[in-house]
C-alpha positions as CSV (number, residue, x, y, z in Angstrom):
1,X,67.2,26.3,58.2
2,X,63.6,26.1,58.9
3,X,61.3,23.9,57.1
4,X,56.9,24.4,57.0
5,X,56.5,20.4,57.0
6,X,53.1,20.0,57.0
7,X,50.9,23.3,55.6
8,X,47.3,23.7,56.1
9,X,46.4,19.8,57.2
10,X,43.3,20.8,59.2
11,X,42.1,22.9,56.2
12,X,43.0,20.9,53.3
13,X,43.1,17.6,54.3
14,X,42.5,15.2,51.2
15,X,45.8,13.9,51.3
16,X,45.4,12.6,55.1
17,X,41.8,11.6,54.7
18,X,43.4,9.5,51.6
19,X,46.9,8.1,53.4
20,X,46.2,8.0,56.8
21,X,46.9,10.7,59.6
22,X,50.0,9.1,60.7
23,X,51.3,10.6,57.3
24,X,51.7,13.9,59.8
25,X,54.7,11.6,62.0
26,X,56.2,10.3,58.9
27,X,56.3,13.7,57.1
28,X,58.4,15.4,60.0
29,X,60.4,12.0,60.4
30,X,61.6,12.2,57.0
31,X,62.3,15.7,56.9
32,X,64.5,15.2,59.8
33,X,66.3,12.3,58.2
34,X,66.8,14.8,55.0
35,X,68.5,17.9,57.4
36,X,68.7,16.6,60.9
37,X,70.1,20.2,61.5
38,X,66.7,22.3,60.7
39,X,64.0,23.2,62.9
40,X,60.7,21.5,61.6
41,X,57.3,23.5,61.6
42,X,53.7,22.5,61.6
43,X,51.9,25.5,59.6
44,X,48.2,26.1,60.1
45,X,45.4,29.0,59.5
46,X,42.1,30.0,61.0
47,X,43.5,28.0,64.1
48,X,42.4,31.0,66.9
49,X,39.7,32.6,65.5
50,X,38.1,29.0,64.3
51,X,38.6,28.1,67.6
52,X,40.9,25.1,66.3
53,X,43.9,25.8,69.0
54,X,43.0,23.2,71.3
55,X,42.7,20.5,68.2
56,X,46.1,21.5,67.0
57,X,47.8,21.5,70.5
58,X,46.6,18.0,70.5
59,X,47.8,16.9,67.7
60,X,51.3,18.8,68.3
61,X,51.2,17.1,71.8
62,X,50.6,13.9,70.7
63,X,53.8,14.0,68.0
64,X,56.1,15.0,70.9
65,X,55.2,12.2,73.0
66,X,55.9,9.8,69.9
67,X,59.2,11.9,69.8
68,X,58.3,12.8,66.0
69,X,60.7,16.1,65.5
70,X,58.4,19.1,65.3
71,X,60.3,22.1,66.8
72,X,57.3,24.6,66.3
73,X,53.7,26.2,65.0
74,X,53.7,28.6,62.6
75,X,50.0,30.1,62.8
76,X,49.2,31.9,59.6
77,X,47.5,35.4,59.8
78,X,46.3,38.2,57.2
């Protein structure tokens, strides 16, 4: 299976604002711990066109250097 861990966080971030941005790491880290067998996804929109691409390869970077599982980007489009 594949799982959308985190959707929207750049765009609707009161949750992260409220808990903390290392709620991202823990999100993916738990998922993982629930199905260590599915691929994990960070979903996100308006990323290319907003010019957000090199904020979310930052972010995505900086989860695979803590070795948080995130296996992909799903970039949403209409």
């Amino acid at each position: 299976y594949d799982w959308d861990v985190v959707n929207e966080a750049f765009h609707e971030p009161f949750i992260f604002n409220k808990c903390g941005w290392d709620l991202l790491d823990s999100a993916h880290v738990w998922a993982h711990r629930a199905d260590p067998e599915a691929r994990l996804f960070i979903n996100e929109y308006n990323v290319v066109s907003a010019g957000e691409t090199d904020r979310l390869y930052k972010i995505v970077k900086g989860m695979l250097e803590r070795k948080v599982p995130v296996h992909g980007v799903g970039f949403q489009s209409h």
